[in-house]
Biopython code that builds the backbone (N, CA, C, O; Angstrom):
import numpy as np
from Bio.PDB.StructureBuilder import StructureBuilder

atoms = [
    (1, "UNK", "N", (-12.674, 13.536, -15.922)),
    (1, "UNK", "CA", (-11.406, 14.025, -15.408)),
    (1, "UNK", "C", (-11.259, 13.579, -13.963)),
    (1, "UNK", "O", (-12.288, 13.396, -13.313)),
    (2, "UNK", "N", (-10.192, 13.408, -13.462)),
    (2, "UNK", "CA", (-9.789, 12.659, -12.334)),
    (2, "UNK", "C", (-10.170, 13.682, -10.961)),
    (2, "UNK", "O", (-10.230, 14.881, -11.231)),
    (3, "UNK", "N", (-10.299, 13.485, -10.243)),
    (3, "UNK", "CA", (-10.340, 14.543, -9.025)),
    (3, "UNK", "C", (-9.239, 14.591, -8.157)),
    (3, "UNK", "O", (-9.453, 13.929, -7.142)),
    (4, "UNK", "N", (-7.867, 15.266, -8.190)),
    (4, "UNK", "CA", (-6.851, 15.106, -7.390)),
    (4, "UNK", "C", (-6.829, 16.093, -6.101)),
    (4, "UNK", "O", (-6.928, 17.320, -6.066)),
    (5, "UNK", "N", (-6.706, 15.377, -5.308)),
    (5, "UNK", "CA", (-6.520, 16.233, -3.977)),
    (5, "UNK", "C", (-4.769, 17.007, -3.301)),
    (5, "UNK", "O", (-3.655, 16.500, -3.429)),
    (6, "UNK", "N", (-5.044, 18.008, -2.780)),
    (6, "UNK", "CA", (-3.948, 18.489, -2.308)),
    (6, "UNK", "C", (-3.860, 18.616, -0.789)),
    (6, "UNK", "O", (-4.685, 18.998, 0.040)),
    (7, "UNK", "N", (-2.571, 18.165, -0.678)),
    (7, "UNK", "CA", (-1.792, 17.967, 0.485)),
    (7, "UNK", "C", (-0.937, 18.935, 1.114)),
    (7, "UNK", "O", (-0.461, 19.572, 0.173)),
    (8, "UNK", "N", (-0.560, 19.314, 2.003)),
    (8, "UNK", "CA", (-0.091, 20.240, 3.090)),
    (8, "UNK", "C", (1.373, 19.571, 3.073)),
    (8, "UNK", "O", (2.348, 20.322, 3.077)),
    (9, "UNK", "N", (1.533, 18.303, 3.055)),
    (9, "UNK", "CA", (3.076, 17.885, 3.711)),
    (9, "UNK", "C", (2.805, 16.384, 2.813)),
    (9, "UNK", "O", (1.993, 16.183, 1.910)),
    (10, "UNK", "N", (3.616, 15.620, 3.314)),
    (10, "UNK", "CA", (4.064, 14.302, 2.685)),
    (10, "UNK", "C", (2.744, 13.426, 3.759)),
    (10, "UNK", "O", (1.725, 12.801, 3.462)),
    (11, "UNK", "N", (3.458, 13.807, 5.186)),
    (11, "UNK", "CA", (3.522, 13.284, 6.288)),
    (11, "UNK", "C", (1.366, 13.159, 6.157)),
    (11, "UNK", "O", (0.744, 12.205, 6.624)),
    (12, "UNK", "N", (0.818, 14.142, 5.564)),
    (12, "UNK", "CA", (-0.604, 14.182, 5.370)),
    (12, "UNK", "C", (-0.832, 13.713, 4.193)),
    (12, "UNK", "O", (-1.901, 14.301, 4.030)),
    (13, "UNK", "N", (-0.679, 13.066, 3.139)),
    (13, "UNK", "CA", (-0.969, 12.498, 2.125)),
    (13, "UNK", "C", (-0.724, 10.802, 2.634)),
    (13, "UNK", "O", (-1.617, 9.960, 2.539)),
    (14, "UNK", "N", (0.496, 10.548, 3.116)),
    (14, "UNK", "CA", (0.582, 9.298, 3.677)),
    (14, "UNK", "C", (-0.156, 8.751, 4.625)),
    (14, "UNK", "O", (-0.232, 7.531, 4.768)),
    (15, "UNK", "N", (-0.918, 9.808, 5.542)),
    (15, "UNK", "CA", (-2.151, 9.511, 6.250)),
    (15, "UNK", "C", (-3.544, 9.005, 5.704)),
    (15, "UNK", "O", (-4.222, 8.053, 6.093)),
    (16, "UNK", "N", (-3.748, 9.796, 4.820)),
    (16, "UNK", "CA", (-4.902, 9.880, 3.749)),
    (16, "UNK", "C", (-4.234, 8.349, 2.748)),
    (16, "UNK", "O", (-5.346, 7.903, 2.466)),
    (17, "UNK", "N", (-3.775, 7.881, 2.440)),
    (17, "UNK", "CA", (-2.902, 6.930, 1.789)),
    (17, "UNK", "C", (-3.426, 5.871, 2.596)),
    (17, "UNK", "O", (-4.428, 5.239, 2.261)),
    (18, "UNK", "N", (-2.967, 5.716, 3.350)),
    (18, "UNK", "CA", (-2.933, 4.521, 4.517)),
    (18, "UNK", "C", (-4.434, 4.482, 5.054)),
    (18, "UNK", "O", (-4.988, 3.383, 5.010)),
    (19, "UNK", "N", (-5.177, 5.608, 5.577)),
    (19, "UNK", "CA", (-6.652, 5.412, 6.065)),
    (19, "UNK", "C", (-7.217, 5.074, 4.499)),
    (19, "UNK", "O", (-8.021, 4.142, 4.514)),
    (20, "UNK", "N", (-7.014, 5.524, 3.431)),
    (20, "UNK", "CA", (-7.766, 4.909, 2.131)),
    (20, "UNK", "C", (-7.420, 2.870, 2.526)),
    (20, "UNK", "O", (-8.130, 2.009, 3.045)),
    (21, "UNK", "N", (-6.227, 2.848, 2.041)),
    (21, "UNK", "CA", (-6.042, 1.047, 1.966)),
    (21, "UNK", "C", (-6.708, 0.383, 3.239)),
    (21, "UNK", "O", (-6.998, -0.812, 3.293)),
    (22, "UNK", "N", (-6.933, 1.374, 4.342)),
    (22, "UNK", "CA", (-7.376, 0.320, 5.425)),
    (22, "UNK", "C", (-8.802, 0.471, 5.985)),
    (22, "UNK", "O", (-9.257, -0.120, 6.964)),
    (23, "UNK", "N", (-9.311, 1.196, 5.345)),
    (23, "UNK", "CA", (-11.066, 1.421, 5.213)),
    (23, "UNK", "C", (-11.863, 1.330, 3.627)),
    (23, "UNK", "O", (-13.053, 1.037, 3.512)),
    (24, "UNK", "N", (-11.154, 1.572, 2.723)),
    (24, "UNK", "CA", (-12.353, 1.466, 1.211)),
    (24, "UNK", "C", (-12.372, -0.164, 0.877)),
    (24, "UNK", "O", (-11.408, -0.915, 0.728)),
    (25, "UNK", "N", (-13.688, -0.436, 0.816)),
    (25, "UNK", "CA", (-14.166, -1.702, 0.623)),
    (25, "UNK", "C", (-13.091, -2.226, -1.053)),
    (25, "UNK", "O", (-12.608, -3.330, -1.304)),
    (26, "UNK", "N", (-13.061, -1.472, -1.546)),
    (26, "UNK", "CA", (-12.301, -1.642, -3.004)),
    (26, "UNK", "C", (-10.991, -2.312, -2.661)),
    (26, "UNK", "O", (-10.483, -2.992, -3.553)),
    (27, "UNK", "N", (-10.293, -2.210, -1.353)),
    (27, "UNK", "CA", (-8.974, -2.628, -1.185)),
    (27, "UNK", "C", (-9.044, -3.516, 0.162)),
    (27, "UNK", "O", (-8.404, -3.464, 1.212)),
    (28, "UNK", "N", (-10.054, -4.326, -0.286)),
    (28, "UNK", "CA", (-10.437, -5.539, 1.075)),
    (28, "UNK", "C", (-9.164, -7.028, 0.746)),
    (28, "UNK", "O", (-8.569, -7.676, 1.607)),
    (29, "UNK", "N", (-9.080, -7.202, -0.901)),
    (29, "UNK", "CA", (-8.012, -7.835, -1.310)),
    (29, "UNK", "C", (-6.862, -7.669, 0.111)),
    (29, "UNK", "O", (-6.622, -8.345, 1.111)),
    (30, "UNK", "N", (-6.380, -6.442, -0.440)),
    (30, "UNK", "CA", (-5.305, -6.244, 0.338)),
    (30, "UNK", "C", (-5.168, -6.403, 1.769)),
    (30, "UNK", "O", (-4.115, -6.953, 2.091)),
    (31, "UNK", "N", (-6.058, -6.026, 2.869)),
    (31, "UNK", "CA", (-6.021, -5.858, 3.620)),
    (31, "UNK", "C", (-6.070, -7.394, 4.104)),
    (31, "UNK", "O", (-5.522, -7.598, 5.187)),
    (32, "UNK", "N", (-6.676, -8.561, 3.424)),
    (32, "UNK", "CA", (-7.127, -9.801, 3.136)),
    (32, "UNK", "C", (-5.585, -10.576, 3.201)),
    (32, "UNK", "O", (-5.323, -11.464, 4.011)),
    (33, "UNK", "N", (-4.861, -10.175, 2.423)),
    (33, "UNK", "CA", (-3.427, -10.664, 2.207)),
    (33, "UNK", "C", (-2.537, -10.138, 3.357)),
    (33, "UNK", "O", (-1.582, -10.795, 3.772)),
    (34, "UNK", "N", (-2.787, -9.261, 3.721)),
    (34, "UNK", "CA", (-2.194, -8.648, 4.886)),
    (34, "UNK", "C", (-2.681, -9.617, 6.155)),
    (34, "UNK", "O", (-1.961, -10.114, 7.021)),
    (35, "UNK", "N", (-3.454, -9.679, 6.070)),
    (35, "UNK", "CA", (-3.756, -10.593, 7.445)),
    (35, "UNK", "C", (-3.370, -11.746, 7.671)),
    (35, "UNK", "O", (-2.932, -12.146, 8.749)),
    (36, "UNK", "N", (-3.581, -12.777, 6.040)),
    (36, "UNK", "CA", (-2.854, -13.918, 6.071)),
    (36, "UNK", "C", (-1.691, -14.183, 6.101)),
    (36, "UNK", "O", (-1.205, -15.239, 6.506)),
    (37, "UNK", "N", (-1.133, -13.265, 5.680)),
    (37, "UNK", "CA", (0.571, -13.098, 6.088)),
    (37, "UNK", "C", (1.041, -13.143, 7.380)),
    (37, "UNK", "O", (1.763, -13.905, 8.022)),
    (38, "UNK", "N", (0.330, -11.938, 7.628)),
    (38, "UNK", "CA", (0.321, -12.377, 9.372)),
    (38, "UNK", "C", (0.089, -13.309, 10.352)),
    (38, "UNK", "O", (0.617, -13.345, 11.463)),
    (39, "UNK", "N", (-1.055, -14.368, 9.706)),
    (39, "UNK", "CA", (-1.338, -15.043, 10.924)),
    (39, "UNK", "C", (-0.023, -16.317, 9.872)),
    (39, "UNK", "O", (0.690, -16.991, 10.616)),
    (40, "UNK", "N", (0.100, -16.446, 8.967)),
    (40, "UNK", "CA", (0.995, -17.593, 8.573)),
    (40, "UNK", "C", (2.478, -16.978, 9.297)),
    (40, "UNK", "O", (3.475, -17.694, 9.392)),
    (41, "UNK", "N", (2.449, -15.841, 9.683)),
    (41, "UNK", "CA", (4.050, -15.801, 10.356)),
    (41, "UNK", "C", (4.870, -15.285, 9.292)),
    (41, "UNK", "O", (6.079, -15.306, 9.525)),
    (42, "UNK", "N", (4.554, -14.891, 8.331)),
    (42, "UNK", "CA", (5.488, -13.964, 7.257)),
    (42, "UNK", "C", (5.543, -12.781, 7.628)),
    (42, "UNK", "O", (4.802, -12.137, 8.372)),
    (43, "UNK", "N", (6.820, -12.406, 6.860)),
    (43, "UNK", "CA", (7.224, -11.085, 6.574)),
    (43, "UNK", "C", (6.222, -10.307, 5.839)),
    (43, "UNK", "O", (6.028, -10.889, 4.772)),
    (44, "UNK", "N", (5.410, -9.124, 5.942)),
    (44, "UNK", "CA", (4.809, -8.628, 4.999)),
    (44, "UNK", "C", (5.924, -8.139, 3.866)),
    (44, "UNK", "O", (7.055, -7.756, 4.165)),
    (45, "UNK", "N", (5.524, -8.202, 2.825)),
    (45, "UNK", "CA", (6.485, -7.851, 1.410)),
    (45, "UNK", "C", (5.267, -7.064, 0.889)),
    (45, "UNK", "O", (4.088, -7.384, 0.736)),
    (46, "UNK", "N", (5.908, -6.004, 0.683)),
    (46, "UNK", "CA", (5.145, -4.507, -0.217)),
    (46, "UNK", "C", (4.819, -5.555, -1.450)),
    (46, "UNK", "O", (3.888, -6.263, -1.833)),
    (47, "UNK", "N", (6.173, -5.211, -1.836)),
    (47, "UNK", "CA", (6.271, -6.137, -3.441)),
    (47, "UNK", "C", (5.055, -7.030, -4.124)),
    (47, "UNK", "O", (4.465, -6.987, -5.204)),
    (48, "UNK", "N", (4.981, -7.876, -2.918)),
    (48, "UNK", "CA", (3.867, -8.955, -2.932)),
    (48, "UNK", "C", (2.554, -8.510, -2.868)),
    (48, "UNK", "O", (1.667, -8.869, -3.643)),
    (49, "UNK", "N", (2.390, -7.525, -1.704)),
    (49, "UNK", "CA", (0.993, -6.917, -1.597)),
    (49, "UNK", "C", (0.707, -5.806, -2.350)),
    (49, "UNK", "O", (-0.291, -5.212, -1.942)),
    (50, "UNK", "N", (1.155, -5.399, -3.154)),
    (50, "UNK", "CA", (1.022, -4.320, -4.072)),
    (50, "UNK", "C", (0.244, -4.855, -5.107)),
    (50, "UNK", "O", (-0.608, -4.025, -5.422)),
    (51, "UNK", "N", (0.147, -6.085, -5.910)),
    (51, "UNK", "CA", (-0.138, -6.772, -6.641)),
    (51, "UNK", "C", (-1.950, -7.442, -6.167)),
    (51, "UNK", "O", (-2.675, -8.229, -6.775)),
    (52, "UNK", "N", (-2.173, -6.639, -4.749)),
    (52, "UNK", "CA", (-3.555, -7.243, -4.843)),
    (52, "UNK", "C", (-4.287, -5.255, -5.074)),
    (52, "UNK", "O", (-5.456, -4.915, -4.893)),
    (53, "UNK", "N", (-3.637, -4.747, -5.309)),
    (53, "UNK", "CA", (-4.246, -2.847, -5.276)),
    (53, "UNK", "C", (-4.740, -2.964, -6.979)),
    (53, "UNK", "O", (-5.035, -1.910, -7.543)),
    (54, "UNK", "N", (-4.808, -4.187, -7.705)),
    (54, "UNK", "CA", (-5.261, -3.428, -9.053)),
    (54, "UNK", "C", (-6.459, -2.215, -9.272)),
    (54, "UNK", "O", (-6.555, -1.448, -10.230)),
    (55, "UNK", "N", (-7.585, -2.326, -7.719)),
    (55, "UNK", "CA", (-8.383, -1.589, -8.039)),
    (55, "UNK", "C", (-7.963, 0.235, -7.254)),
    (55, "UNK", "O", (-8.814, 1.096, -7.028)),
    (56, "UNK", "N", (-6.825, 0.337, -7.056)),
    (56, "UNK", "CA", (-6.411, 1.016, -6.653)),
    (56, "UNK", "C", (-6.395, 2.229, -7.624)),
    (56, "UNK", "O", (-6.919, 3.275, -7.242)),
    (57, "UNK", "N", (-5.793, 2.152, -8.930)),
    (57, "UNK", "CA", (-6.271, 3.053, -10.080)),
    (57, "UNK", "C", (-6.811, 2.779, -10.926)),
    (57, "UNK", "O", (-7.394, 1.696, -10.874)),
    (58, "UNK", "N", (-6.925, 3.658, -12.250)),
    (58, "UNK", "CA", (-7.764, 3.216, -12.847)),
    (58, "UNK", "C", (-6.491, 2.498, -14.209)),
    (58, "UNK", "O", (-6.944, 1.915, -15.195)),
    (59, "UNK", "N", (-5.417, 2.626, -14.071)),
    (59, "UNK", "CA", (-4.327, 1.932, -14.911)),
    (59, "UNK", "C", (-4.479, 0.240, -14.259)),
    (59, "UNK", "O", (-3.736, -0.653, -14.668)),
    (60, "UNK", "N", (-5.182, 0.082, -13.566)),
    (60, "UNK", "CA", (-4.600, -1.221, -12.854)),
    (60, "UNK", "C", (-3.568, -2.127, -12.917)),
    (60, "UNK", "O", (-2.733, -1.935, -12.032)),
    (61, "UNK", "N", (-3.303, -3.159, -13.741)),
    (61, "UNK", "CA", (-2.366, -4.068, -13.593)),
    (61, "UNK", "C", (-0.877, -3.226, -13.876)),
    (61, "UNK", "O", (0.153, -3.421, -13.230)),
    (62, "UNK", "N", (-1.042, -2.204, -15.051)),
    (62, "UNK", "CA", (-0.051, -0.987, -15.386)),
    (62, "UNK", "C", (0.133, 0.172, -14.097)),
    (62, "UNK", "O", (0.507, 1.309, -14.386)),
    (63, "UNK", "N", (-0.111, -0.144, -12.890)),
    (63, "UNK", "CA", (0.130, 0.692, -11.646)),
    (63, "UNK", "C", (0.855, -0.057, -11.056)),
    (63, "UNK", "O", (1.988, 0.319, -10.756)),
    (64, "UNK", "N", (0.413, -1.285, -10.738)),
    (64, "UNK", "CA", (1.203, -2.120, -10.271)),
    (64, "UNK", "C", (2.072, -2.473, -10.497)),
    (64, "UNK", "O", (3.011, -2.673, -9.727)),
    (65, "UNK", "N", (1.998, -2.732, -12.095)),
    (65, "UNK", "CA", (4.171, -2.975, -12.251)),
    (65, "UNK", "C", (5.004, -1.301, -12.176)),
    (65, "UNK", "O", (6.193, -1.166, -11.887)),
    (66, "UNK", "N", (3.962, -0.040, -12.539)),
    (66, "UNK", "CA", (4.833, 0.921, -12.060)),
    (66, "UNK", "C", (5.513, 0.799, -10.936)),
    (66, "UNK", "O", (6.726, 0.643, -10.793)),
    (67, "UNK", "N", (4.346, 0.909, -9.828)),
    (67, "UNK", "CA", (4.979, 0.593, -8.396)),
    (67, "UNK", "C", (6.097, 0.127, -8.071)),
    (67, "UNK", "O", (7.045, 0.669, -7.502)),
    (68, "UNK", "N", (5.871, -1.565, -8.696)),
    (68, "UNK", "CA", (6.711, -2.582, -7.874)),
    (68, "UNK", "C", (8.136, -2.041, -8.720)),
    (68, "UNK", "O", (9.169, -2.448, -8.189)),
    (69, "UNK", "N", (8.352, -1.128, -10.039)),
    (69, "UNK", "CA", (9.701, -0.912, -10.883)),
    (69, "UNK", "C", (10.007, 0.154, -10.095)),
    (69, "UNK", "O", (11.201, 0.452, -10.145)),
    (70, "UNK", "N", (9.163, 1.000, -9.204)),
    (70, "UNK", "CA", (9.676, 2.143, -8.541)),
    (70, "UNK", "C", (10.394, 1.419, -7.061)),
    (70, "UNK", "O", (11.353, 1.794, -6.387)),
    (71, "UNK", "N", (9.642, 0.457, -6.939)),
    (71, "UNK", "CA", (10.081, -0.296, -5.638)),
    (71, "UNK", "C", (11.444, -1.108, -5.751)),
    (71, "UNK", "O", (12.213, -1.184, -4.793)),
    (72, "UNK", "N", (11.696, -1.704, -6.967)),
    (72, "UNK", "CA", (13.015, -2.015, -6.962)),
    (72, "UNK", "C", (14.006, -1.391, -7.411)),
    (72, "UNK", "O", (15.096, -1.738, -6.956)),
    (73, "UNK", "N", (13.982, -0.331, -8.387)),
    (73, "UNK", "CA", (14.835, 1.097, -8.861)),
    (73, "UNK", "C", (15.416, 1.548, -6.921)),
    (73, "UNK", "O", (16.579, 1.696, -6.546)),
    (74, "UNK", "N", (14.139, 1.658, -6.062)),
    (74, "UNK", "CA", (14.747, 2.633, -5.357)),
    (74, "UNK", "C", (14.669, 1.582, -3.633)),
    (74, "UNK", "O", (14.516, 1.974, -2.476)),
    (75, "UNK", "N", (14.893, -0.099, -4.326)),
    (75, "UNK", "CA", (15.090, -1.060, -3.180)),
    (75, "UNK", "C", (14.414, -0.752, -1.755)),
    (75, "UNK", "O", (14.950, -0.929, -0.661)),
    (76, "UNK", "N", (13.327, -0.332, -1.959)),
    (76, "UNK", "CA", (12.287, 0.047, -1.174)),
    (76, "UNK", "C", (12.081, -1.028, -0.532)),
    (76, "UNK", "O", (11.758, -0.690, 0.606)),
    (77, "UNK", "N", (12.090, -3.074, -0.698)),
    (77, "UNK", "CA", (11.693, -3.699, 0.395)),
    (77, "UNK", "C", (12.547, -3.777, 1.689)),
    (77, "UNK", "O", (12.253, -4.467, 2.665)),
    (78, "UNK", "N", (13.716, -2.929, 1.569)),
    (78, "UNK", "CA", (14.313, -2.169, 2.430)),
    (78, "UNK", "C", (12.941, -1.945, 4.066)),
    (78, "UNK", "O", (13.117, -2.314, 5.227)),
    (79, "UNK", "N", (12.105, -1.460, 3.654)),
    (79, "UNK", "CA", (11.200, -0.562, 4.529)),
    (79, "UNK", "C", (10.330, -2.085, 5.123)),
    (79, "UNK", "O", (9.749, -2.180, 6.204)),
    (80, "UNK", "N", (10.416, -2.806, 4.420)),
    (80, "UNK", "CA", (9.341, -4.316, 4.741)),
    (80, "UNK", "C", (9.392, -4.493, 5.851)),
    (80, "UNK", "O", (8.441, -5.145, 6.281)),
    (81, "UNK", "N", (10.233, -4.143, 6.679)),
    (81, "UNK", "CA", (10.696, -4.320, 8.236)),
    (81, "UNK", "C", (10.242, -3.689, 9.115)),
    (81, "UNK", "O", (10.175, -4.124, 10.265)),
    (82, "UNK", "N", (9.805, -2.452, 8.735)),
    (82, "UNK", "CA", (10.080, -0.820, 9.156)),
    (82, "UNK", "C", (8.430, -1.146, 10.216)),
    (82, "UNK", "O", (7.716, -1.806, 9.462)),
    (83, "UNK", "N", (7.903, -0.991, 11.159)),
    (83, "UNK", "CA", (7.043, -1.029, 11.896)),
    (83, "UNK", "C", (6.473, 0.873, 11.898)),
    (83, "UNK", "O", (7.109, 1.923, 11.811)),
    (84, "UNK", "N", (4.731, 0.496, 12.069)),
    (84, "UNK", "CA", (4.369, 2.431, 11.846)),
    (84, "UNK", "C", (4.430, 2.345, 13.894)),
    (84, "UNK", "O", (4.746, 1.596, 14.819)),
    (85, "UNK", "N", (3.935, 3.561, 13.630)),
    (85, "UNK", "CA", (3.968, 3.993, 15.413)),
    (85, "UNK", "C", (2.582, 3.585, 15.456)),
    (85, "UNK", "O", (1.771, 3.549, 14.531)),
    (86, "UNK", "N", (2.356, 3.120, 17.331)),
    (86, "UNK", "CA", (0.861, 2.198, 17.753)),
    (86, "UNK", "C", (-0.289, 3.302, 16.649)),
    (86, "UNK", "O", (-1.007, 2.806, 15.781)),
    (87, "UNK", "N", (-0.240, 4.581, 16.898)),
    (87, "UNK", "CA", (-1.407, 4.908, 16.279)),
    (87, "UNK", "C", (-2.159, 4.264, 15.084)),
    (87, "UNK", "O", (-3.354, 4.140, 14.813)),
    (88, "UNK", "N", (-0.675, 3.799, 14.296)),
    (88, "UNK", "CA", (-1.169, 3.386, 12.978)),
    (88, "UNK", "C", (-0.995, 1.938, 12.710)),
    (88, "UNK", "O", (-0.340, 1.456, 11.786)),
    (89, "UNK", "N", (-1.658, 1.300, 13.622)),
    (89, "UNK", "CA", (-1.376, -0.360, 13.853)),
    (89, "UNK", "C", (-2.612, -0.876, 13.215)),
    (89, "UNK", "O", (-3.581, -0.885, 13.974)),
    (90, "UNK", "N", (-2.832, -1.334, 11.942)),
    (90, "UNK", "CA", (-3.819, -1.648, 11.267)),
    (90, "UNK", "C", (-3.547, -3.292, 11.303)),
    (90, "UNK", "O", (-4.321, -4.058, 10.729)),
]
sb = StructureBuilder()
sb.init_structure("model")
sb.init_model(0)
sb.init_chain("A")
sb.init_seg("    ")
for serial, (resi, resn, name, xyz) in enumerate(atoms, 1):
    if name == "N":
        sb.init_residue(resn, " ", resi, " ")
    sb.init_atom(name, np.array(xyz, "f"), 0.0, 1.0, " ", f" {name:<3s}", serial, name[0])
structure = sb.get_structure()
């Protein structure tokens, strides 16, 4: 059975969210694609980097197209732009 954790606010799950993708060795992919994006001078695209999280659940490749159908249902690369505050400058 899965072990789900509970959250206080949004604003604390998205913390816990974000310190997971940018410290567990399991999501080095990502963080990997994130960088090369960066130094090539791209736009980061969710869309795009979502697709390296297969080990993110245990549905894998079936999380990922959830995601990316929740991401275009609700035109979320909208946010691709969106910069976090210095604290959270990964």
């Amino acid at each position: 059975m899965a072990c789900r954790s509970r959250f206080s606010s949004v604003s604390e799950a998205t913390e816990a969210y974000i310190t997971n993708l940018n410290t567990h060795p399991a999501y080095a992919p990502f963080r990997n694609s994130r960088a090369s994006m960066r130094e090539r001078g791209e736009q980061l695209e969710g869309y795009r980097l979502i697709g390296t999280l297969l080990r993110y659940s245990e549905r894998g490749l079936n999380y990922v197209q959830f995601v990316r159908q929740i991401m275009r249902e609700n035109e979320l690369s909208d946010f691709d732009r969106a910069k976090l505050s210095e604290a959270w400058s990964f």
